[in-house]
C-alpha positions as CSV (number, residue, x, y, z in Angstrom):
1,X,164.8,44.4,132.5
2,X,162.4,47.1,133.4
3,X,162.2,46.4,136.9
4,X,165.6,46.5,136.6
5,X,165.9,49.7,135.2
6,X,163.6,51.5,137.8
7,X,165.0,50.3,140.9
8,X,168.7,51.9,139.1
9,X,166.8,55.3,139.1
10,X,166.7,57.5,142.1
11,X,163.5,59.3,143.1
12,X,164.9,62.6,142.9
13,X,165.8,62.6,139.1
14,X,162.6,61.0,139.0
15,X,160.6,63.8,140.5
16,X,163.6,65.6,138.4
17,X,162.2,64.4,135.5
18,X,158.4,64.9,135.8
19,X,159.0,69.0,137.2
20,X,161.2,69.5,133.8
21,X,158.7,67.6,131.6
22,X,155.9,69.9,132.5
23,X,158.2,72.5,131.9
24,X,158.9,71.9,128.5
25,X,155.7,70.7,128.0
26,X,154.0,73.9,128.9
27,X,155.9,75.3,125.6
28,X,154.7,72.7,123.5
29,X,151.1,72.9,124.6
30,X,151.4,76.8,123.7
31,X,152.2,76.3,120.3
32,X,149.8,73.5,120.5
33,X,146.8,75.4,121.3
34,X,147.5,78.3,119.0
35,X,147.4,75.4,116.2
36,X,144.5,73.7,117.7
37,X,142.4,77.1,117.7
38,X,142.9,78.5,114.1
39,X,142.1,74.8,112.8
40,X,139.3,74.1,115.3
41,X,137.6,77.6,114.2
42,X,138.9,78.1,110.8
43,X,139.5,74.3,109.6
44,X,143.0,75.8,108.5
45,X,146.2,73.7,109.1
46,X,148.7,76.4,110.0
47,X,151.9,75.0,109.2
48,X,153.4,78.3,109.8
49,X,152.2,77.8,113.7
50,X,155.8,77.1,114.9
51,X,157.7,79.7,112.8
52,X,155.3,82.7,114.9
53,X,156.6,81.2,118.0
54,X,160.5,82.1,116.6
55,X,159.1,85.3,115.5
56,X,157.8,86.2,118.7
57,X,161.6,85.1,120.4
58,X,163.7,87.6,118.0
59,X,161.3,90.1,118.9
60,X,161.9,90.0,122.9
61,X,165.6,89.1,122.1
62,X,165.9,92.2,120.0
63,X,164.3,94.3,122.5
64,X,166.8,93.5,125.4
65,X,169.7,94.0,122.9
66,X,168.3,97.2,121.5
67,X,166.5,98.6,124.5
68,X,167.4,96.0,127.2
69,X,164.0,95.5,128.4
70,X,163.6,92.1,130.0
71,X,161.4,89.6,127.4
72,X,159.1,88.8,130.2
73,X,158.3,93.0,130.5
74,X,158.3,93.0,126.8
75,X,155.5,90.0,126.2
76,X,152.4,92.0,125.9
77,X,153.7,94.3,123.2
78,X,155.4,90.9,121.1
79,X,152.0,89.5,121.7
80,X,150.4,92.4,120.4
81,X,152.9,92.9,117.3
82,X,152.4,89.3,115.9
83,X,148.7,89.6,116.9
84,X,148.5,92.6,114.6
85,X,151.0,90.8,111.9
86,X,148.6,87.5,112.2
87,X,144.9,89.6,111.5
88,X,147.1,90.8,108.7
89,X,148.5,87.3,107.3
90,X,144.6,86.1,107.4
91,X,143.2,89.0,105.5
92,X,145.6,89.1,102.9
93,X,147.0,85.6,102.6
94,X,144.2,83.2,103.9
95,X,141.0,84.6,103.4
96,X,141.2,84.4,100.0
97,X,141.9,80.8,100.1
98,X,139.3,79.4,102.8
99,X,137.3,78.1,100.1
100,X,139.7,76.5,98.0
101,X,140.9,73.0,98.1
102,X,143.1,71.6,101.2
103,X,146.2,71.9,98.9
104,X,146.1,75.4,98.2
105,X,145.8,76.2,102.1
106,X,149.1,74.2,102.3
107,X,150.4,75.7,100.0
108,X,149.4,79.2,101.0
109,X,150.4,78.5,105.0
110,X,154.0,76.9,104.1
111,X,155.0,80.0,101.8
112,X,154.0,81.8,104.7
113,X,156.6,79.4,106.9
114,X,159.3,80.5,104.6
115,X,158.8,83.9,104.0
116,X,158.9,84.1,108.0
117,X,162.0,81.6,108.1
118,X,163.9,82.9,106.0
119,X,163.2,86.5,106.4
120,X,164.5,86.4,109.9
121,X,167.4,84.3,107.9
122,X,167.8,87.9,106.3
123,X,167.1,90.2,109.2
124,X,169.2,88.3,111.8
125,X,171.2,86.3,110.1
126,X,171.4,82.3,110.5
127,X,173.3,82.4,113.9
128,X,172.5,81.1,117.1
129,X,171.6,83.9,120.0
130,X,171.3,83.4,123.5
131,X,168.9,85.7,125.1
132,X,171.0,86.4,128.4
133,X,168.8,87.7,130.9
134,X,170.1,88.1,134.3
135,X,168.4,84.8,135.6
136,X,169.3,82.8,133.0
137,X,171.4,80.2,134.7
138,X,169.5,80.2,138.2
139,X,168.2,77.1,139.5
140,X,165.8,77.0,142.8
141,X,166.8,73.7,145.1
142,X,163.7,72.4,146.7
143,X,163.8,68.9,148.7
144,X,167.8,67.7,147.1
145,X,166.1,68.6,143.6
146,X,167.0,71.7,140.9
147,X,164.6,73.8,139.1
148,X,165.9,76.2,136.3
149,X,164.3,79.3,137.1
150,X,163.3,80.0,133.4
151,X,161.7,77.0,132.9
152,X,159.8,77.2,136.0
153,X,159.0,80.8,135.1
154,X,158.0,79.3,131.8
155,X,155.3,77.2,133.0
156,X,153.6,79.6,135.0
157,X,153.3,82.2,132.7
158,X,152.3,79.2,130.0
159,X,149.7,78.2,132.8
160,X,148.5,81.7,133.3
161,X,148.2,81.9,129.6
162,X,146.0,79.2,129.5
163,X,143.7,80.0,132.1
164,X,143.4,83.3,130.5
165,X,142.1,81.7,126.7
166,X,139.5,79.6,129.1
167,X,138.2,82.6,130.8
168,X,138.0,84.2,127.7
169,X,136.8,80.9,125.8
170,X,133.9,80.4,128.0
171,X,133.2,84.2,129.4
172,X,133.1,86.6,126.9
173,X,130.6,87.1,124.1
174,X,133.7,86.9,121.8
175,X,134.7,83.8,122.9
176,X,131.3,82.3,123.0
177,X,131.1,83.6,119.0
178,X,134.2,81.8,118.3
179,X,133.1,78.6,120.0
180,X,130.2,79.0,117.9
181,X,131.6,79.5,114.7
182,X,134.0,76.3,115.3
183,X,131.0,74.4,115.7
184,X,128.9,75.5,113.2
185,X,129.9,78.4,110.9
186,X,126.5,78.3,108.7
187,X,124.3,78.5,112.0
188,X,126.7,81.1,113.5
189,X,126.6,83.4,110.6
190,X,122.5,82.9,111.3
191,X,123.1,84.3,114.5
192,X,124.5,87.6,113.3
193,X,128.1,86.3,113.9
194,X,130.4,88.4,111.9
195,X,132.9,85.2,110.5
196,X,135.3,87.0,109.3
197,X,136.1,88.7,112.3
198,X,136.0,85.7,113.9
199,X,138.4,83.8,111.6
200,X,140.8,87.2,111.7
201,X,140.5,86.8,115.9
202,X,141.2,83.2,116.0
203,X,144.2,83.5,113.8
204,X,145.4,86.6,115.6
205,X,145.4,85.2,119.2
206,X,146.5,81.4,117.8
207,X,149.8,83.1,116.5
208,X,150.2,85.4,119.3
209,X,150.0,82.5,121.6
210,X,153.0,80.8,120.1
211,X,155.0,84.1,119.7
212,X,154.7,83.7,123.9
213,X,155.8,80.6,123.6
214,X,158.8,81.7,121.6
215,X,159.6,84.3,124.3
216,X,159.4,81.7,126.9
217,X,161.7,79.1,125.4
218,X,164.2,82.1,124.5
219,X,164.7,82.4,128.3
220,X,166.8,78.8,128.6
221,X,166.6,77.6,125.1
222,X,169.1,79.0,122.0
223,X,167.4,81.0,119.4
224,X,167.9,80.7,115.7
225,X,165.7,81.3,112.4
226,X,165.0,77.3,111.5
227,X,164.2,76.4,115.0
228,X,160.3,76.3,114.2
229,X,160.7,72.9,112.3
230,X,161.2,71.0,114.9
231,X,158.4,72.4,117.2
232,X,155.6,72.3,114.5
233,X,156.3,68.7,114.6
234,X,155.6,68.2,117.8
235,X,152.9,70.4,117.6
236,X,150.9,68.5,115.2
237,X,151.8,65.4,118.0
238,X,150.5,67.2,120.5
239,X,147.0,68.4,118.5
240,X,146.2,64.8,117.3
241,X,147.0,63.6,121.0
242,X,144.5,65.9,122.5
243,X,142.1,65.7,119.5
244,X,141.5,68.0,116.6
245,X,139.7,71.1,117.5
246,X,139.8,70.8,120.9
247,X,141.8,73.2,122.6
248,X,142.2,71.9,126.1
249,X,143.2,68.6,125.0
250,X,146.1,70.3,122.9
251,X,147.0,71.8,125.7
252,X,146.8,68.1,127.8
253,X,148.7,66.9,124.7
254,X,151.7,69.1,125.1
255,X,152.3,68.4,128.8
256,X,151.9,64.7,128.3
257,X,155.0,64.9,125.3
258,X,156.8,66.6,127.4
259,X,156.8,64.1,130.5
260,X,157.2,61.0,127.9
261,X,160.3,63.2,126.6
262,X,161.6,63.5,129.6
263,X,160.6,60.0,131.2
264,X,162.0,58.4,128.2
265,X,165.1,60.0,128.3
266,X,165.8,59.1,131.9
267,X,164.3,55.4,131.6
268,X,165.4,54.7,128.0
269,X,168.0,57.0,126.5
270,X,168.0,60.6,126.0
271,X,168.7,60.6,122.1
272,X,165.8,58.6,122.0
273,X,163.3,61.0,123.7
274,X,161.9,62.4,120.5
275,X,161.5,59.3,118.9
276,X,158.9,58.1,121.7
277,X,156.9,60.9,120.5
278,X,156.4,59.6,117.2
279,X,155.8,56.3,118.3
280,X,152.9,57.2,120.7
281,X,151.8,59.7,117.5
282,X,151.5,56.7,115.7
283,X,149.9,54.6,117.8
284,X,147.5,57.1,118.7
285,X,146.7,57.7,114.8
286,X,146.0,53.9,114.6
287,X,144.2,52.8,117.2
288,X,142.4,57.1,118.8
289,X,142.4,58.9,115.5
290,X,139.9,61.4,117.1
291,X,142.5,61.9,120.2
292,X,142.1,62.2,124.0
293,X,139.6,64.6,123.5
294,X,138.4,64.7,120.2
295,X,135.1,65.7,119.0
């Protein structure tokens, strides 16, 4: 029956397949490795991860309809404003709770889920926007196959984005102290590492990460208050694929749900695409619980 199945599919929505699975993908493994940094330096499970990323699409949809600067000009400054408004969530909602028991952290992170939710519920209302952008609908046509031109811009900007957290990962003093502190907070604080600052950092640039990713979805994807529930699920998939802590393997983990979404969807059915997901999360938490690349 499989066999059967592949020789009915033509290479072309193959290769179709694979090009869009890396670009969604590359959004998922955004989100991903903002989540995978605050826990891996802070041990923190921000369940408010996905809800930044909608953040971060109402504010570049809001500043083409108030302004009309294109999202893609506008991404430093959202980066920079949910940067700001993440330093300030740790200092007054999660610092005082690193110490407390794993419930209370929940607890504290999911209020902070809602209050965005539901604030932009509020602000915005609970429609669905489109953020129209000139090159919304364009599609690039390379060897008989289509590429949407925001999804393809999508990935390189997610790629770019990711190189840029490796250079400044493994280059920079900063990144070097946060590396540290992940690994051993005690013997970081030894070293003269400030931990706070570090905590404040890693949650600043985690949510600012998925506030891009937000922006980039907003280019081909409908925007709406709620739509952070369904991308914190796969989220969480993707960190446990790669392995906790480990930010390149969340990364991994997001590109490899997005070509099983898509693969399964072509081979299988597509209303069954986000089911695979949880199977392989499954199977992975049964027989890898430590991940790809788990430490």
């Amino acid at each position: 029956m499989i066999a059967g199945v592949t020789l009915m599919v033509d290479p072309t929505s193959l290769v179709g397949a694979v090009v869009s699975g890396l670009m969604i993908g590359s959004i998922y493994a955004l989100v991903a490795v903002g989540l995978a940094l605050i826990w891996g330096v802070m041990n923190v499970i921000n369940f408010a991860q996905a809800d930044y990323m909608a953040l971060g699409a109402f504010i570049g949809f809001l500043m083409l309809d108030a302004i009309g600067v294109d999202p893609l000009i506008s991404l430093p400054l959202t980066f920079a404003l949910v940067f700001l408004l993440g330093v300030l969530t740790q200092v007054i909602a999660i610092e005082p709770i690193l110490e407390a028991p794993v419930l209370s952290q929940i607890t504290v992170t999911f209020s902070v889920l809602l209050i965005i939710r539901y604030g932009l519920e509020v602000f915005m209302g609970p429609y669905t926007r489109i953020v129209d952008v000139p090159y919304r609908d364009l599609f690039i046509r390379m060897g008989g196959v289509s590429f949407s031109l925001p999804q393809l811009i999508a990935l390189v900007v997610s790629l770019a984005v990711a190189f840029a957290l490796y250079l400044f990962m493994s280059r920079t003093f900063t990144g070097a102290a946060l590396r540290a502190t992940a690994q051993d907070m005690l013997a970081a604080q030894l070293h003269g590492i400030d931990i706070r600052r570090m905590y404040r950092l890693a949650f600043g640039i985690g949510v600012g990460i998925s506030a891009i990713a937000g922006v980039l979805l907003s280019l081909f994807y409908p925007i709406y208050p709620e739509m952070g529930a369904f991308f914190a699920m796969i989220a969480f998939i993707c960190v446990v694929l790669g392995g906790f802590g480990s930010i390149f393997g969340a990364y991994l983990g997001g590109i490899l749900i997005g070509l099983l979404e898509t693969i399964s969807a072509l081979f299988i059915s597509p209303s069954l695409k986000t089911l695979t997901a949880f199977i392989v999360f499954i199977l992975i938490i049964l027989f890898r619980p430590k991940g790809l690349f788990g430490r």
